[in-house]
N, C-alpha and C positions, 0 to 999 in steps of 0.2 A: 674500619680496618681495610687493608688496601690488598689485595688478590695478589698472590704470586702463584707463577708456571712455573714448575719443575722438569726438565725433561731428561730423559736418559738418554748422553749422548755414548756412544761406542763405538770403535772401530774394529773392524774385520777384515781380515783379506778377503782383496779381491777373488772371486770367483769364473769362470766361462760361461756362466749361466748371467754373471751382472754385467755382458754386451750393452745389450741394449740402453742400460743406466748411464754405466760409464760413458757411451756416445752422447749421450742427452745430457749429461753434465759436462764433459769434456769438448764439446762442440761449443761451446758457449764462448771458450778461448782463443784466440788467433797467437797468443801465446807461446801456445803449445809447439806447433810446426818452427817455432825458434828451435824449443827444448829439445827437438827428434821424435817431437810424437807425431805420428805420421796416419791420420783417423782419416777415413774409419780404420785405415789397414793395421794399427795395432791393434786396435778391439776387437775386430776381427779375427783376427790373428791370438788372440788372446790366449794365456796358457804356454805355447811355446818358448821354450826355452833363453828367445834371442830377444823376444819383446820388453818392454820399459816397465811396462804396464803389467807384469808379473810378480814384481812386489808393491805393489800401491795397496793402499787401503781405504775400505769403503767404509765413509763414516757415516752413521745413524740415528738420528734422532730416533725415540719411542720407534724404533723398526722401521722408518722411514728413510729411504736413500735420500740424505741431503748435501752429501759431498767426496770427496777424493783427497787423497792423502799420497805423496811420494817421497821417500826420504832415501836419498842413497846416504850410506851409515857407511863413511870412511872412517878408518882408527881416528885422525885425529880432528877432521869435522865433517859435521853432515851437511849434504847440501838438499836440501829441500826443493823438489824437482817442480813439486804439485801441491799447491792446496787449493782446491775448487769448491766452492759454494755453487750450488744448484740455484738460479735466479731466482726461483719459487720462496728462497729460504735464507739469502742474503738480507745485511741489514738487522738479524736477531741474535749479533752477538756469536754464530757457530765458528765464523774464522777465530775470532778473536781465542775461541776456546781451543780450539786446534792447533793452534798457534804457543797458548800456553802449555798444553798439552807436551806440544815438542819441546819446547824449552824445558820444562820438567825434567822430562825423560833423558835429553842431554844434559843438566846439569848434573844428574844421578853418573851419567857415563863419564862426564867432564872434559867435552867435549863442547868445541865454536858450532853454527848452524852460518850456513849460508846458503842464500837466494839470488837467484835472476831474475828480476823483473821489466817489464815492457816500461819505461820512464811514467808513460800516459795514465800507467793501470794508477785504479785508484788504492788498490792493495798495497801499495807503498806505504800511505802514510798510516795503514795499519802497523805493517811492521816498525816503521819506526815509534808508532805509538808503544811500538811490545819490546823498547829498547835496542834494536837495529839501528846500526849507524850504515852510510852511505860510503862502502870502504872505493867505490869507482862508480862511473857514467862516461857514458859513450852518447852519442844522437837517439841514442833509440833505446836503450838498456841501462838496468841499474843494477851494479854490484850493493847486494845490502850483507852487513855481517854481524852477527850476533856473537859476544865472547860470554863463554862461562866466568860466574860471577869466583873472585879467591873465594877458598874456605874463611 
């Protein structure tokens, strides 16, 4: 018989105490400084009213910070600002969960999801594995868009 790992993934808001996390996951990206995130000085900064990084969410294996979550929730679709894998923990399936995760959640709202991605990143051909089509591309960026499925 063949072993399976279970693990409890959950998300949490961000806190001002999980600086230091979010730097160490969020530095991993060059990404980022496209999107407006502006690190350390958002993390830093963290908490205040005017930063990005005030609704993100800190996702958790078994209590273990293993990634970040950003969704800005417009009425009629969300755009998915951040989904970061901690390098330590890429490769085991946790995007792909995160990912489902939000699709879920907007299918419930019924509501599209869209993303910006760097072209190179290789998180693209995640998303389209999770049913994102390519709605634009420029040199350097990829419009991806995900539509809620009809009833």
């Amino acid at each position: 018989m063949q072993s399976t790992n279970f693990v409890s993934l959950k998300l949490r808001p961000c806190e001002p105490g999980d600086a230091p996390i979010l730097l160490r996951i969020l530095k991993q990206s060059t990404a980022l400084q496209a999107q407006g995130y502006e690190l350390p000085g958002d993390v830093m900064q963290f908490g205040q009213r005017d930063t990005q990084l005030a609704k993100a969410m800190l996702a958790c294996a078994d209590d273990v910070p293993i990634g970040v979550l950003d969704i800005d929730r417009r009425p009629r679709e969300w755009r998915l600002r951040a989904l970061h894998i901690d390098l330590d923990h890429r490769g085991k399936g946790f995007g792909s969960l995160l990912l489902t995760a939000v699709q879920d959640e907007a299918q419930l709202a019924r509501v599209n999801v869209s993303a910006i991605l760097e072209r190179a990143n290789p998180a693209v051909r995640l998303f389209i594995k999770h049913g994102f089509v390519v709605a634009m591309e420029t040199d350097t960026e990829v419009l991806l868009k995900w539509r809620v499925p009809l009833p």
